[in-house]
C-alpha positions in Angstrom: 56.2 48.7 18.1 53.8 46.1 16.7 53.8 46.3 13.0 50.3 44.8 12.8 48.8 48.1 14.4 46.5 49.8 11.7 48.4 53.1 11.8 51.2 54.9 13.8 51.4 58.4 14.9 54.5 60.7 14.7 55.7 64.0 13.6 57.7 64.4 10.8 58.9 67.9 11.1 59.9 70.0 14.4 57.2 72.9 15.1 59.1 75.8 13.4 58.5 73.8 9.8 55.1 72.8 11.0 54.5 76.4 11.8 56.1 77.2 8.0 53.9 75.2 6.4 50.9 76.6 8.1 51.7 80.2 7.4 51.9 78.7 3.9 48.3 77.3 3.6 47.1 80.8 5.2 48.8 82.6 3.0 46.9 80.7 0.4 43.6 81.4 2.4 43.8 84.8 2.0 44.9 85.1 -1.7 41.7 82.9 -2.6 39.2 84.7 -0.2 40.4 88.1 -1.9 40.2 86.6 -5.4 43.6 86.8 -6.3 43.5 83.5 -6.9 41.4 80.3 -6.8 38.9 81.0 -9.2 39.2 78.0 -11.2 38.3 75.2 -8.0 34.8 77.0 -7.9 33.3 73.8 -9.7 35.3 71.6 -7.9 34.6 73.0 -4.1 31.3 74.4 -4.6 30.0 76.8 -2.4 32.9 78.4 -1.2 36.5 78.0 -2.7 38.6 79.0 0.7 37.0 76.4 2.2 37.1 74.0 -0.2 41.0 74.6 -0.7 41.5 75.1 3.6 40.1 71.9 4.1 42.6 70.3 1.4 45.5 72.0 3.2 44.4 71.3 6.9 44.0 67.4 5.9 47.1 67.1 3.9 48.6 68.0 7.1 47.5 66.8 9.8 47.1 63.3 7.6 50.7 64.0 7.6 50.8 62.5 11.4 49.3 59.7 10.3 51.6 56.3 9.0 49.3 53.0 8.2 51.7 49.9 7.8 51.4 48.2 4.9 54.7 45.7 5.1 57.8 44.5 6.5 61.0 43.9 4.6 64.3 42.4 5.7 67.0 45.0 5.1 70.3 44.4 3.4 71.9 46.7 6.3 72.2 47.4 9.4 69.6 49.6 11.2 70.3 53.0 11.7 68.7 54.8 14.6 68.1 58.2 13.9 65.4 61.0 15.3 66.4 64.2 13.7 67.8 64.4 10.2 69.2 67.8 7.8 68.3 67.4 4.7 68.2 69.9 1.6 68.0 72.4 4.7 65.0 70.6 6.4 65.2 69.1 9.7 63.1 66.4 9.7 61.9 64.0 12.8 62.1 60.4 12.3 60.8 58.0 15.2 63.4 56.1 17.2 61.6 52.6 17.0 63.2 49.4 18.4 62.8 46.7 16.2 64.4 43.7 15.8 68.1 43.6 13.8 67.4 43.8 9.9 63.8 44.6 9.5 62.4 47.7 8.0 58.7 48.7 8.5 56.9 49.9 5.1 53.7 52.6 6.1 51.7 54.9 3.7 51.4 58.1 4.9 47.8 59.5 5.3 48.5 63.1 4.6 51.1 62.6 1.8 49.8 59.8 0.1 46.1 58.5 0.5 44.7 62.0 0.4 46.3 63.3 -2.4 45.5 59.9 -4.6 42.1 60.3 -3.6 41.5 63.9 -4.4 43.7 63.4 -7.9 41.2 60.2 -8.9 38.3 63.4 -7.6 40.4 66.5 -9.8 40.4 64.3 -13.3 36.8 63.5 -12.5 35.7 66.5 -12.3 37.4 67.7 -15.6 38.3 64.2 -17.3 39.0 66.2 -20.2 42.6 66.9 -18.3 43.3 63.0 -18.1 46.0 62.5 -21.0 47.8 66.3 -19.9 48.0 65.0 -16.2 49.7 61.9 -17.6 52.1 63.4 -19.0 52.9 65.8 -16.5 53.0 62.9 -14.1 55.2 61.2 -16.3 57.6 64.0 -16.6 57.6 64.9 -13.1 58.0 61.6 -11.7 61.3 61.6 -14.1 63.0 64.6 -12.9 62.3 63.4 -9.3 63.6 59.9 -9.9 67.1 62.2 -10.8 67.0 64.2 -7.9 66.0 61.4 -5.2 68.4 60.0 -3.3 68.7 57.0 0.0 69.3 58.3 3.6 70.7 56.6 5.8 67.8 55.9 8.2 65.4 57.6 6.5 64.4 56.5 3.1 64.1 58.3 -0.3 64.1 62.0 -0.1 64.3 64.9 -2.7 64.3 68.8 -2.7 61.1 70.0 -1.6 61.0 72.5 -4.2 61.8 70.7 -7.1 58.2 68.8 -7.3 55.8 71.8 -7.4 57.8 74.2 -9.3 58.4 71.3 -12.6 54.6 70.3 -12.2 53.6 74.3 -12.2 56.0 74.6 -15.0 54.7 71.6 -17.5 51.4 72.3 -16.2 51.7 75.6 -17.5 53.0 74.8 -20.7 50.8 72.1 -21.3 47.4 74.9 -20.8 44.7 72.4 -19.8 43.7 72.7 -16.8 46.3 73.6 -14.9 45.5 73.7 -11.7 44.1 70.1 -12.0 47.4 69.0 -13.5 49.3 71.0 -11.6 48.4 69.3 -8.0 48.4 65.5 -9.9 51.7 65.6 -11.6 52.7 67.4 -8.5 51.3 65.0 -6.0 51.2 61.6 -8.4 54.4 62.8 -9.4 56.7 62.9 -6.5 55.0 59.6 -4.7 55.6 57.7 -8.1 59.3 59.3 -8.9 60.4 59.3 -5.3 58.9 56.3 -3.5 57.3 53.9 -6.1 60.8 54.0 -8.6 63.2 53.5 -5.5 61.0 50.5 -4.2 63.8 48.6 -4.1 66.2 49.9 -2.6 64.3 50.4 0.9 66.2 47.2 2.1 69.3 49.3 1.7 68.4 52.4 3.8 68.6 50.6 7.2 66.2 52.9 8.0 63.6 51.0 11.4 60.4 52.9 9.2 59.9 54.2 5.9 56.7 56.3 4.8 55.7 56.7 1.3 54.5 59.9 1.2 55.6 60.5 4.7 58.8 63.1 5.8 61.1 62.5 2.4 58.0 63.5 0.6 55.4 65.0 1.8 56.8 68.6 1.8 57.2 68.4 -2.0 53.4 67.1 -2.5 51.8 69.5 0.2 53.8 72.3 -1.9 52.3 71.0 -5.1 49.2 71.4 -3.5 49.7 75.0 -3.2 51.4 75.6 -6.7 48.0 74.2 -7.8 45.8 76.9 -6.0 47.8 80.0 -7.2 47.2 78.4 -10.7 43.9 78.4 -10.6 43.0 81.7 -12.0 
């Protein structure tokens, strides 16, 4: 594959956890169209706060597909070929990519990465009074995922899925600004800055042909936090 392509296309889950995470995100739907919840994102979707939050979910998603590559290192290790991987209980679908011995393809993922910076630059914004809590969640979450994180073999960084959205709900929560706004940028911010960004450099040490930042070893804690973040918004 041609690194200089302006983004690659793959799946990074089989169906059933695509299907999972979609029962997810309707779940949601229907908690926010009945008013159980959602309340809060009125000013920040206005109009209609189902759609506001659907088309967060749906894009996060299907962004998810989406890999735009951004660099090429040499690895320290030999590359490991790999197109299905069990992790934390996840199976999780890596591309078989020929490339040449020793090089490992960097991409930022569309769904898991780029959408969720630019709708957490959108969140504080819209409430910039939430700025100096959502640091320090951020802070705090990106610590605890740092911990947990830790290298595949050729796959990259990865973490529990859970472990992101429930610590962002929880200092969100405790923090009482905003926390549906800090909720989804600790969450999101959180996990790409903990897991990716703080492991940098140890990507040539995976052997991994592609590695996604904010792609399969992360996305399914930051589309989670995205969720945590809507049934806090009450």
């Amino acid at each position: 594959m041609n690194s200089k392509r302006r983004w690659i296309l793959y799946a990074p889950y089989k169906r059933s956890f695509l299907v999972l995470f979609g029962t997810f995100s309707a779940l949601t739907i229907v908690l926010v169209l009945f008013g159980v919840t959602g309340g809060a994102f009125r000013t920040v979707f206005p109009g209609s706060e189902a759609v506001g939050v659907l088309l967060l979910l749906a894009s996060s998603l299907l962004g998810s597909y989406v890999n735009i590559p951004v660099h090429q290192v040499t690895t320290r290790r030999p590359i490991v070929q790999l197109t299905e991987v069990n992790v934390y209980g996840i199976t999780r679908r890596i591309p078989a990519i020929a490339y040449a011995s020793g090089t490992t393809l960097i991409t930022v993922n569309l769904g898991g990465a780029v959408i969720p910076a630019l709708l957490s630059v959108y969140l504080i914004g819209m409430f910039p009074s939430s700025l100096p809590y959502a640091i320090i969640a951020t802070l705090l979450v990106a610590g605890v995922t740092k911990l947990v994180s830790r290298p595949v073999p050729g796959v990259g960084m990865l973490a529990p899925a859970l472990v992101p959205p429930l610590n962002a709900a929880l200092v969100a929560s405790l923090l009482g600004v905003a926390p549906h706004i800090v909720a989804y940028v600790a969450g999101s911010m959180g996990t790409l800055i903990g897991v990716d960004l703080l492991n940098f450099g140890a990507i040539p040490d995976v052997g991994s042909p592609i590695v996604s930042i904010g792609g399969a070893g992360t996305f399914d804690g930051i589309f989670l936090s995205g969720i945590a973040a809507v049934l806090l918004a009450v």
